[in-house]
N, C-alpha and C positions, 0 to 999 in steps of 0.2 A: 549378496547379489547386487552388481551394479545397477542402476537406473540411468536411462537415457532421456532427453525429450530434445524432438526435432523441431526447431522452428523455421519456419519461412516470412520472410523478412525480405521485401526488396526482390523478389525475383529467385532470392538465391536461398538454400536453405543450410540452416547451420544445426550440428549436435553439439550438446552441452551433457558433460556428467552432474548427475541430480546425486544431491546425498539423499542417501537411502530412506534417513530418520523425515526428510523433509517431505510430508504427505501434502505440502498444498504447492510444491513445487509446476507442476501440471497449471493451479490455476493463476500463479504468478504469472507464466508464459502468458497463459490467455489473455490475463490483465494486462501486457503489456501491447499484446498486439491491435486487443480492443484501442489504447490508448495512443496507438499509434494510428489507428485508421480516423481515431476522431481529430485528430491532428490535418491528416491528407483528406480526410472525406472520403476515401477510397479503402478498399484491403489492401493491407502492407503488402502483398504478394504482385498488388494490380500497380501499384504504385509507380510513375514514372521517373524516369532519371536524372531527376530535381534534387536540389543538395540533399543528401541523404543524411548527413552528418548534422542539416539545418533539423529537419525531422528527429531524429532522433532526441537532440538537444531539447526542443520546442516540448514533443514528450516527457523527456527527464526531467523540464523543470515545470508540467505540469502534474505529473505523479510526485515530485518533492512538494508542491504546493500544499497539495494534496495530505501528504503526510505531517505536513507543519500544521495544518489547520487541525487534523485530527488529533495531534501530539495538544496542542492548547486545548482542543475542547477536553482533552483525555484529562489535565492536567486544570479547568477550573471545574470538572466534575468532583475529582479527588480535592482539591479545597472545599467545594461545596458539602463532601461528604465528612470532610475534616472539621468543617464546623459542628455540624450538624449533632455530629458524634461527640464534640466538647459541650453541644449546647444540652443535649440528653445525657452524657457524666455528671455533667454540674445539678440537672434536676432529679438524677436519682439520688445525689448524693446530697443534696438538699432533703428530700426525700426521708432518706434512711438515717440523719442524724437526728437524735434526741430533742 
């Protein structure tokens, strides 16, 4: 069964095919259009006929920001847990030798 989700954007509204398996598809949408009004101050729907194209962009590379900072914290968590886990081998295994 296909999946559709409509967004309105700018006045005008657009349909997008969702893959079926993607269950957070719906809140993608939402996130973007949140991330669009904090951009305008306004609802993307209310939005007047100012570069649309500036908008969007402004958006895109504020949810990229967004994803780079989470990708770093994502990634000194996992060294944090990578030590942590070398530093608890070495004491069990300190531990467990004769």
């Amino acid at each position: 069964m296909e999946k559709f989700l409509t967004i309105e954007l700018f006045g005008q509204t657009y349909k997008f095919q969702a893959d079926t398996e993607n269950t957070s598809a719906q809140e993608v949408t939402d996130y973007l259009l949140e991330e669009v009004a904090k951009v305008t101050g306004r609802s993307p729907s209310q939005t007047p006929n100012t570069n649309k194209f500036a908008i969007l962009l402004a958006t895109a590379l504020n949810i990229a920001s967004e994803h780079v900072q989470l990708k770093r914290k994502h990634s000194e968590l996992a060294d944090g847990i990578t030590r942590r886990s070398e530093t608890l081998m070495q004491t069990l295994e300190s531990a467990v030798k004769p």
